[in-house]
C-alpha positions in Angstrom: 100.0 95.4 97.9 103.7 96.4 97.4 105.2 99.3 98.3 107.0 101.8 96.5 108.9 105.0 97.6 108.3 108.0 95.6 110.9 109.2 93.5 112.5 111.5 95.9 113.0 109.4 99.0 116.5 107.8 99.8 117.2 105.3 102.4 119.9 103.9 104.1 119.8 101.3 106.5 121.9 101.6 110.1 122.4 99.7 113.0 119.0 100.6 114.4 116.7 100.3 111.9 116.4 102.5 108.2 116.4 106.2 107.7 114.2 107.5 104.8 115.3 111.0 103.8 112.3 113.1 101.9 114.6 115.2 99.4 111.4 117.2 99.0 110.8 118.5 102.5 114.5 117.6 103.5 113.0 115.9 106.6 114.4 112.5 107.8 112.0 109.9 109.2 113.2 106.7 111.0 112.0 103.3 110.9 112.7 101.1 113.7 113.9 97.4 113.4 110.4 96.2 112.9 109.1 99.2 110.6 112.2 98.2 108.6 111.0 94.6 108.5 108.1 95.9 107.3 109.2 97.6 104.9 111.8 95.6 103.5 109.1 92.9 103.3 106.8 95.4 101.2 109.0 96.7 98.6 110.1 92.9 97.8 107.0 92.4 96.2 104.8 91.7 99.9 101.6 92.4 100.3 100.7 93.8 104.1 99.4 89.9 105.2 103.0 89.3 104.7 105.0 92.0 106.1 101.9 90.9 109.0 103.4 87.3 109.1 107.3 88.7 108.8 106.7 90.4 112.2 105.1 87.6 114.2 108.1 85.6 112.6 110.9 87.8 114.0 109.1 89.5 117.0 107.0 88.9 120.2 104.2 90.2 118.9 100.4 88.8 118.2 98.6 88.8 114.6 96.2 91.4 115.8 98.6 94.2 117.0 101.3 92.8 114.3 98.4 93.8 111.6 97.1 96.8 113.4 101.0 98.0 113.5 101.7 97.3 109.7 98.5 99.1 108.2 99.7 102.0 110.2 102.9 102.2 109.1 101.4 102.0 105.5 99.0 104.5 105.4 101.3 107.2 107.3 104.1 106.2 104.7 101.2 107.2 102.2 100.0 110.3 103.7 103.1 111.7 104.3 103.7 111.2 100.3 106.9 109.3 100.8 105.5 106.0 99.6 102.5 105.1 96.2 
């Protein structure tokens, strides 16, 4: 499924990774390079099997932990109510 940040979450991406800023809380939240992999991955229309595949592309990393790592990084995104 694609991802979609709510309405009032920026982001920026640096050196190290992307910075999500929730304008609602005024909390910042960093994603490393591989959460920002992930992420980029998603909101271009991915579903998680390919953000999964866009991290055992890029990193040293096996499918398991590689799909164990994105579904985290989903849900918490979800919980925390910065990404529908």
């Amino acid at each position: 499924m694609a991802l979609r940040f709510s309405a009032d979450v920026s982001t920026a991406d640096t050196d190290y990774g992307t910075v999500l800023l929730d304008e609602r809380a005024g909390e910042y939240w960093e994603l490393n390079p591989s959460g920002s992999l992930v992420v980029r991955t998603l909101m271009a229309g991915g579903d998680e099997a390919d953000a999964v595949a866009a991290l055992v592309g890029e990193f040293e990393i096996d499918l398991a932990q590689a799909s164990r790592d994105v579904e985290a990084l989903v849900q918490r995104l979800r919980i925390s109510g910065l990404a529908e």
